[in-house]
C-alpha positions as CSV (number, residue, x, y, z in Angstrom):
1,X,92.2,120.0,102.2
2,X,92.6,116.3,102.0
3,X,96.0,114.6,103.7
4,X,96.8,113.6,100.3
5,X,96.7,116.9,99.7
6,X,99.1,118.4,101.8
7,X,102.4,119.1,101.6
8,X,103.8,116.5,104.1
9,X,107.7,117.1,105.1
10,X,107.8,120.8,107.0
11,X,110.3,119.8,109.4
12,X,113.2,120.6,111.7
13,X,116.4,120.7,110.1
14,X,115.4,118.5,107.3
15,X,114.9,120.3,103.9
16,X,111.6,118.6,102.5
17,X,113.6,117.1,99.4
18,X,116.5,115.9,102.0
19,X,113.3,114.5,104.4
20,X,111.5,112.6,101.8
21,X,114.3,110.8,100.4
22,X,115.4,109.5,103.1
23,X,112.3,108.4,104.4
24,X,112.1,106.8,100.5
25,X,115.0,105.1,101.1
26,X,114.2,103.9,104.9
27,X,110.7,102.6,103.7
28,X,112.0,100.4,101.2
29,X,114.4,99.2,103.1
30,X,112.2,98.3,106.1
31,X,109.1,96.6,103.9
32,X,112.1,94.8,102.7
33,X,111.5,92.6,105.9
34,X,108.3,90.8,106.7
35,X,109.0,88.1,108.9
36,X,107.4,88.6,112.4
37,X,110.4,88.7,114.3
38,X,111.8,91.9,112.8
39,X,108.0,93.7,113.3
40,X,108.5,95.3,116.4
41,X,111.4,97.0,115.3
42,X,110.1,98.2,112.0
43,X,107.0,99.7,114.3
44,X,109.8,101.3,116.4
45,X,111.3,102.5,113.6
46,X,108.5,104.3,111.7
47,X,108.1,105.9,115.5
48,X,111.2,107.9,115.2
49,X,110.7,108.2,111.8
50,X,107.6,110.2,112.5
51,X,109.5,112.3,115.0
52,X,112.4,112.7,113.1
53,X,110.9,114.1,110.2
54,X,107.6,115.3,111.6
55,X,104.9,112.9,109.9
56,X,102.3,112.8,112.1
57,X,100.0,115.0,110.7
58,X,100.5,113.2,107.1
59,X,100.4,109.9,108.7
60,X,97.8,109.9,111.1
61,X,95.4,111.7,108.7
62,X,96.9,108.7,105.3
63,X,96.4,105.2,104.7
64,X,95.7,103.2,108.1
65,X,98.0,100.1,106.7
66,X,101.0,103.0,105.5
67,X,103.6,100.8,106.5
68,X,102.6,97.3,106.1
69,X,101.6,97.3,103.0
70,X,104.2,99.2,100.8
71,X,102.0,99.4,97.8
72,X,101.0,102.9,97.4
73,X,104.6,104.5,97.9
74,X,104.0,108.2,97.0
75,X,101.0,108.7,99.8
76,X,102.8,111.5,101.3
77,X,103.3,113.6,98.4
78,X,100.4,115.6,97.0
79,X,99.0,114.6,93.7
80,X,100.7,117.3,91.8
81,X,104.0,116.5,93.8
82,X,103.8,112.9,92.2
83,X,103.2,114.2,88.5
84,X,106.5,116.0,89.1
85,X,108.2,113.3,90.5
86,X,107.3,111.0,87.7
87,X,108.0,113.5,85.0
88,X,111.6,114.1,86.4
89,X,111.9,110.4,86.3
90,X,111.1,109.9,83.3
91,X,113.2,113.2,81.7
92,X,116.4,111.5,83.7
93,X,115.8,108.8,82.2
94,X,114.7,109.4,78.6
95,X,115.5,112.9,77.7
96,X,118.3,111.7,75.8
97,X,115.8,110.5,73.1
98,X,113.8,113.6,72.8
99,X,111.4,116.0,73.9
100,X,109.4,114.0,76.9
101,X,105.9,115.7,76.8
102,X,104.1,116.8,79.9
103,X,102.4,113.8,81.7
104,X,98.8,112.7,81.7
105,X,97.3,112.7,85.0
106,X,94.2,112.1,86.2
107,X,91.4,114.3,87.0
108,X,90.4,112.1,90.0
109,X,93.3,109.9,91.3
110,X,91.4,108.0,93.9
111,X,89.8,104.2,93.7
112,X,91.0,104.0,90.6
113,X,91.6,100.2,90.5
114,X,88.8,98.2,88.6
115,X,90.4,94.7,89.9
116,X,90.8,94.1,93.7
117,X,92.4,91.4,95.1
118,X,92.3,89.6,98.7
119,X,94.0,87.1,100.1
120,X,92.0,85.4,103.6
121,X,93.8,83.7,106.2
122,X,94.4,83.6,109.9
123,X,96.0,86.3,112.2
124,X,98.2,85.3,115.0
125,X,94.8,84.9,116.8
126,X,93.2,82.6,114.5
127,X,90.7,85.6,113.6
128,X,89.6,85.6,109.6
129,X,91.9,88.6,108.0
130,X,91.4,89.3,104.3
131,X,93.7,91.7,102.6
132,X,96.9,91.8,100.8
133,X,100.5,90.5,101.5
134,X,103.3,92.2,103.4
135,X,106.1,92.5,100.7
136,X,108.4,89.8,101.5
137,X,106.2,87.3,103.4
138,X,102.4,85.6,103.1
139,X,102.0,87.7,106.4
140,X,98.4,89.2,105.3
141,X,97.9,92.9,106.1
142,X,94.1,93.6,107.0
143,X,92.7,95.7,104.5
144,X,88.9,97.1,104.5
145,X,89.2,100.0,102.5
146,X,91.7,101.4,100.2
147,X,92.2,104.7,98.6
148,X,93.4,103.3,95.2
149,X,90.7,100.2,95.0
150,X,87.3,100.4,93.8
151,X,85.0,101.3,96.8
152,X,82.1,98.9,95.9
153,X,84.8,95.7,95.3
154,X,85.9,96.4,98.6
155,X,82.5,96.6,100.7
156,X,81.8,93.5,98.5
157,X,85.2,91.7,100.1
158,X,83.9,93.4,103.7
159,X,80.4,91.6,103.5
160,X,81.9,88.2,102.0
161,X,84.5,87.8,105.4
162,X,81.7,88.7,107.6
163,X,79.2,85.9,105.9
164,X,81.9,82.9,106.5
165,X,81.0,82.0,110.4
166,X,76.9,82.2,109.6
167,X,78.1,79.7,106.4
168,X,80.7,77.3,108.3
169,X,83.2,78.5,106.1
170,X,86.7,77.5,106.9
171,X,89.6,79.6,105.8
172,X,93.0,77.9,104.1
173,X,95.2,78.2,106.3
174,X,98.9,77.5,104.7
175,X,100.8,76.3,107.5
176,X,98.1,73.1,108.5
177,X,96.9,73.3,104.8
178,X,93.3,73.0,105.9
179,X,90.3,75.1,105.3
180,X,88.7,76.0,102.0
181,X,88.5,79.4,101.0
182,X,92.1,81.1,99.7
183,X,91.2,84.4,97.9
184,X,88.5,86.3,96.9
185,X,88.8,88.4,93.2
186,X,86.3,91.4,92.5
187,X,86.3,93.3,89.1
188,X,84.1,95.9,87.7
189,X,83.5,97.5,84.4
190,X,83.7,101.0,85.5
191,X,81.4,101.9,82.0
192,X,79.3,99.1,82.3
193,X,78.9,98.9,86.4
194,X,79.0,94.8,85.9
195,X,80.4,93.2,88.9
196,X,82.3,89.8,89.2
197,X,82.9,87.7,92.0
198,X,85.8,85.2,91.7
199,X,85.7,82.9,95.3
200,X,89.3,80.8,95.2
201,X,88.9,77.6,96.8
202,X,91.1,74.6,96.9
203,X,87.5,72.4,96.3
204,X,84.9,72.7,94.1
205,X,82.8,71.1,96.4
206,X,80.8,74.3,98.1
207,X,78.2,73.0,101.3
208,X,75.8,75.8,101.4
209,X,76.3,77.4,98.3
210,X,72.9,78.3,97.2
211,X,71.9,80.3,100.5
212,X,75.2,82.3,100.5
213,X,74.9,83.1,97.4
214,X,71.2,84.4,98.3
215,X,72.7,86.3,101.2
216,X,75.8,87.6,99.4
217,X,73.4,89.1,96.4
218,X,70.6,91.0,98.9
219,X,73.5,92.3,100.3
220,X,75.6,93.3,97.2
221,X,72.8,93.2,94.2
222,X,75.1,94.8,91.8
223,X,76.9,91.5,91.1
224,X,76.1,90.3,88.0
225,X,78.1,87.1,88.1
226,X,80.2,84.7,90.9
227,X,83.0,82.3,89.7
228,X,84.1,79.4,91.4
229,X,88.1,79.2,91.0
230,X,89.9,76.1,91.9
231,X,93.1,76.3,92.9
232,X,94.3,73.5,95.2
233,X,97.9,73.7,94.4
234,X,100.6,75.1,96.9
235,X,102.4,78.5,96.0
236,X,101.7,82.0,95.3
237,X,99.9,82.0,92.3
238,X,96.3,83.2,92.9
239,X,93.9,81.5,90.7
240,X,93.6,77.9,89.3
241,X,93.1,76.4,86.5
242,X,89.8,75.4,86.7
243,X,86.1,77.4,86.9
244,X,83.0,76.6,88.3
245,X,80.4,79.2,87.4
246,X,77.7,79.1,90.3
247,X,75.7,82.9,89.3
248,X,75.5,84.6,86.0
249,X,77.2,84.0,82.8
250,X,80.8,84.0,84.4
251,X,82.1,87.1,82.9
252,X,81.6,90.6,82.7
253,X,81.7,93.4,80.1
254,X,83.2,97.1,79.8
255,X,83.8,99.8,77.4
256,X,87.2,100.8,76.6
257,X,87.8,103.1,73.6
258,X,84.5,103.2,72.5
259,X,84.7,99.2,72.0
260,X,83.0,96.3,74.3
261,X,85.5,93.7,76.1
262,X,84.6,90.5,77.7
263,X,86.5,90.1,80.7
264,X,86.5,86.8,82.5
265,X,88.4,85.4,86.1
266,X,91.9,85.3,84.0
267,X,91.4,87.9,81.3
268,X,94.3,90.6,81.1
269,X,92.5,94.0,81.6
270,X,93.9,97.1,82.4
271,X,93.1,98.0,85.9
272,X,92.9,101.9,85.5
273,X,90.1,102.4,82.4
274,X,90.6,106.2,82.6
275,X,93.6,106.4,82.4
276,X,93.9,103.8,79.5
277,X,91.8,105.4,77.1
278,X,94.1,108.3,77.3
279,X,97.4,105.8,76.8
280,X,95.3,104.0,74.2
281,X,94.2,107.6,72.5
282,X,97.9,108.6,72.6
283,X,99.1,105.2,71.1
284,X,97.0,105.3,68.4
285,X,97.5,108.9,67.1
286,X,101.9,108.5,67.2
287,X,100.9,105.6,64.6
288,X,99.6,108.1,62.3
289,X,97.0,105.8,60.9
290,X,95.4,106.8,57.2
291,X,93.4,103.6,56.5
292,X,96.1,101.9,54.3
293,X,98.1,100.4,56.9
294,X,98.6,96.4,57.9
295,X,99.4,96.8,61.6
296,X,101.1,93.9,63.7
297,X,99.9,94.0,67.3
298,X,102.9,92.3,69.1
299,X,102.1,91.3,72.9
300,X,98.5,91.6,71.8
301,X,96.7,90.2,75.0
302,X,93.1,90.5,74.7
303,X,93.6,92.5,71.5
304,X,93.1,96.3,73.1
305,X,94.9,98.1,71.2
306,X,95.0,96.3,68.0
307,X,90.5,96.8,68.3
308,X,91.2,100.3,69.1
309,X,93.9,100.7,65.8
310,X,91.1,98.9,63.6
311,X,89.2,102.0,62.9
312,X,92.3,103.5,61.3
313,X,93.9,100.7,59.6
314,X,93.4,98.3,56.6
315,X,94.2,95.2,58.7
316,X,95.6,94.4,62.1
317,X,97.4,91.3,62.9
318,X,97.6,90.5,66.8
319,X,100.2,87.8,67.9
320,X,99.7,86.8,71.5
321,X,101.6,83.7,73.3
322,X,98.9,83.5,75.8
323,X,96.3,81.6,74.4
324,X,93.8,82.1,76.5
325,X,94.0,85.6,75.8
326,X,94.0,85.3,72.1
327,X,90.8,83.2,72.7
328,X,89.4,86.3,74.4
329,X,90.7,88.8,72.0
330,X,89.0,87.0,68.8
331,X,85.8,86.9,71.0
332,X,86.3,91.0,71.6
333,X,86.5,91.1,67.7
334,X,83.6,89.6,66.9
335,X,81.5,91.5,69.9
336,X,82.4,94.5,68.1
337,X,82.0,93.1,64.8
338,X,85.1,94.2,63.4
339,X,86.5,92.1,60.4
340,X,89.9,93.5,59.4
341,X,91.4,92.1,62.8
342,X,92.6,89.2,62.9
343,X,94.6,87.0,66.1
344,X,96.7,84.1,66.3
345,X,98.8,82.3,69.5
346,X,102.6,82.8,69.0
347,X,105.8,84.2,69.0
348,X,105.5,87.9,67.6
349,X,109.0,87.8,67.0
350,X,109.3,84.5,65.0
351,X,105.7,85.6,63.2
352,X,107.5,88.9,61.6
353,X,110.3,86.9,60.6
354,X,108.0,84.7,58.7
355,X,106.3,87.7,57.3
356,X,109.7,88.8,55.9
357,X,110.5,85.5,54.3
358,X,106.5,85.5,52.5
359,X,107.7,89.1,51.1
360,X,105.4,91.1,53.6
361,X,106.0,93.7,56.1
362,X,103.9,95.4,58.4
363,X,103.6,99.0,58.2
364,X,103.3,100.0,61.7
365,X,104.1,97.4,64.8
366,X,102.4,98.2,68.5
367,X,104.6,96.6,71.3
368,X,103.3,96.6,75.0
369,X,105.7,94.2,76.9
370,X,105.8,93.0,80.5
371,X,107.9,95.1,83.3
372,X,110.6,93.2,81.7
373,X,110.3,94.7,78.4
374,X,111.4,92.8,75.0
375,X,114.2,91.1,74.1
376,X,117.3,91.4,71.6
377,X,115.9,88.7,69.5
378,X,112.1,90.0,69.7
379,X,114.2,93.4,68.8
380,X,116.0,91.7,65.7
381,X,113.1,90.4,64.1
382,X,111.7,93.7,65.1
383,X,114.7,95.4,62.6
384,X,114.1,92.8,59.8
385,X,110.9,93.6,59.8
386,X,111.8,97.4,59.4
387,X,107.9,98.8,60.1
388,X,107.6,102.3,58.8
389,X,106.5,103.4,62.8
390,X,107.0,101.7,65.9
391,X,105.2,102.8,68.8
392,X,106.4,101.6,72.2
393,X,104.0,101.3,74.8
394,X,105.7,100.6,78.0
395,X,105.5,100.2,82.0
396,X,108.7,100.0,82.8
397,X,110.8,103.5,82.1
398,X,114.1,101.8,82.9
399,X,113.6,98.8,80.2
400,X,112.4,100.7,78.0
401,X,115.4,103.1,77.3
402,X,117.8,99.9,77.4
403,X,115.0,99.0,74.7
404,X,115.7,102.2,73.1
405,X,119.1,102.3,72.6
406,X,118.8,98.8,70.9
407,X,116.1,99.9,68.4
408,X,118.1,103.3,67.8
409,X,121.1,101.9,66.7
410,X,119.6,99.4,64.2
411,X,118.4,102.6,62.3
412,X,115.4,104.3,64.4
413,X,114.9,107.4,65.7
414,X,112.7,108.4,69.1
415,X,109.9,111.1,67.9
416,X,107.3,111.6,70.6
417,X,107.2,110.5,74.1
418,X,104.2,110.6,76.7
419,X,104.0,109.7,80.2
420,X,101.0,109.0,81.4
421,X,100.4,108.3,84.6
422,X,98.4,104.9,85.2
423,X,98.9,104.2,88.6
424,X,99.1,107.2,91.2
425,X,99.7,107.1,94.6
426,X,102.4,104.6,93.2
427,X,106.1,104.8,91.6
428,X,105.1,103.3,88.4
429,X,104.5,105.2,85.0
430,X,103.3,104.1,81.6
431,X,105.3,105.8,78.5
432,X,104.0,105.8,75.0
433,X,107.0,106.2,72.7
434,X,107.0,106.9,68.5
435,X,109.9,105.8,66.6
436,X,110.1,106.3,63.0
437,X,112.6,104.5,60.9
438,X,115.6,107.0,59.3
439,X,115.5,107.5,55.6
């Protein structure tokens, strides 16, 4: 039996629900520091946590970087333990509305992640580290495998740190702001098996290029394309503006919902394709599609689920503020050579209120919002409007019933609602809502 497996909290005196919250609670309180002068006492800490609740078997068999890293929170509960977790969750929170229908999970809930992301820099011993950052600091935990990533983008990451001293490749380093490589992106189209490379420098200028590139590719032949990213510009935000394609066309494709999406370095994609065709499948059937219907893809992004919807629908409008993304969505369109979709750069909530004053409605309105989730005046024009079915695709449980309430009271009812679970190993949940509009 896997450790993942296993049920983790048979301990003295502690009742396993009494155990695991508290070690919840402790856990996000102590990744709440990440400075190095509170890191021997967070080690000493998770010591007699391990006594105290009796987690050595569960830790010494999980994730190596368990608590530095903070990102997969649910590691010591077996898969079917999470579901549970999440479903309760998401009853508590929404079973006011409705019925909340048993949650999707996934058949295989390991390397799940089709984007993986490392940040490079120095340890304390000026050694090259690549991984991901502490929560709470730019302290870098070392990461060569995880259990949620994609196994290949990680080798790939591996190989790429151990290439730099054979190349002369300096590492930024944020304190002296020298060095030249920051970051290094990896996606893969799970139906495709296209790989990108995304290298984040702060120069375009790249000494050696052309015989790392030669080493990098005997090594890793499955890439089909390495991206250049410039980002010379002090913060957290990962990639520049800029791209320098140095191998292949500079993007990649995958299969989502039996359509084809170009993805390139930027491209909003969602980073669990199983799981998404599921949401995506679920989305589309709550909007009770016949063939008739002008559907308004709000938040459209790359145009997902608007391509998905085309099938069923007369027309789709998707409204997107990004623009880069709408310029990827029309793109997706035309791959697929569909022709009653249509995208334009905007705000979705302004663009409905327009459609009211031109004596138009749409008949069904997809919303996928950030964590955030909408806002009363998106949720006003949303009203005016008055779509026949809204169907709410959300990340965020707790925004979305605040978002409920709103979109009840101005004359809405709650029909369906599916969790499906996106991310495991993790606290987050995706929810797929229907409302319909009271007659």
């Amino acid at each position: 039996m896997r450790a993942s497996e296993r049920t983790p909290f048979a301990v003295k005196g502690f009742q396993p629900l009494t155990a695991r919250v508290f070690y919840h609670i402790s856990t996000c309180f102590l990744n709440s520091f990440g400075t190095k002068e509170v890191e021997f006492g967070r080690n000493l800490w998770y010591a007699m946590l391990e006594v105290l609740l009796g987690m050595n078997e569960i830790e010494k068999n999980g994730c190596p970087q368990r608590r530095a890293c903070g990102g997969c929170q649910l590691q010591n509960m077996s898969y079917a333990e999470q579901l549970l977790y999440k479903q309760k969750k998401e009853v508590s929170l929404l079973g006011r509305f409705g019925h909340v229908e048993e949650i999707m999970g996934m058949d295989h809930p390991l390397h799940y992640r089709n984007k993986v992301h490392a940040a490079f820099g120095l340890d304390r011993n000026r050694r090259v580290v690549s991984g991901i950052y502490q929560p709470g600091s730019h302290a870098i935990v070392p990461v060569d495998a995880c259990m949620i990533e994609d196994e290949l983008a990680d080798k790939i990451i591996v190989s790429i740190r151990k290439l730099l001293p054979a190349f002369k490749i300096q590492v930024y380093d944020e304190r002296s702001g020298s060095g030249w490589l920051r970051h290094v992106l990896v996606r893969r189209g799970f139906a495709t098996g296209q790989v990108m490379v995304v290298l984040v420098a702060v120069s375009p200028i790249f000494k050696l290029q052309k015989p790392f590139l030669a080493k990098l590719l005997t090594l890793h032949p499955e890439i089909s394309t390495v991206v250049l990213n410039i980002n010379d510009r002090f913060g957290p935000v990962v990639l520049g503006r800029r791209d320098k394609v140095i191998y292949g066309p500079g993007y990649i494709e995958d299969v989502l919902c039996g359509k084809r999406y170009r993805i390139s370095p930027s491209s909003f994609y969602q980073i669990n394709p199983a799981q998404t065709e599921k949401l995506y499948s679920a989305a589309v059937e709550f909007a009770g599609l016949t063939g008739k219907e002008t559907v308004l893809d709000a938040y459209c992004g790359i145009g997902t689920i608007g391509l998905t919807a085309s099938d069923r629908a007369k027309q789709v409008i998707g409204v997107e503020l990004n623009g880069d993304a709408v310029k990827d969505a029309i793109v997706n369109a035309r791959l697929n050579g569909v022709k009653n979709c249509w995208f334009t750069q905007g705000d979705a909530g302004k663009y409905m209120e327009q459609m009211v004053s031109d004596g138009h409605r749409p008949d069904v309105v997809f919303m996928d919002p950030p964590r955030s989730g909408s806002d009363e005046r998106f949720i006003g024009s949303l009203l005016k409007a008055a779509p026949k079915r809204i169907v709410y695709v959300s990340c965020n449980p707790e925004t979305l019933a605040r978002d409920l309430d709103m979109i009840c009271q101005g004359g809405y009812r709650v029909q369906r609602i599916q969790p499906v679970d996106m991310f495991p190993y993790t606290n987050h949940v995706e929810t797929v809502c229907l409302l319909s509009r009271n007659k």
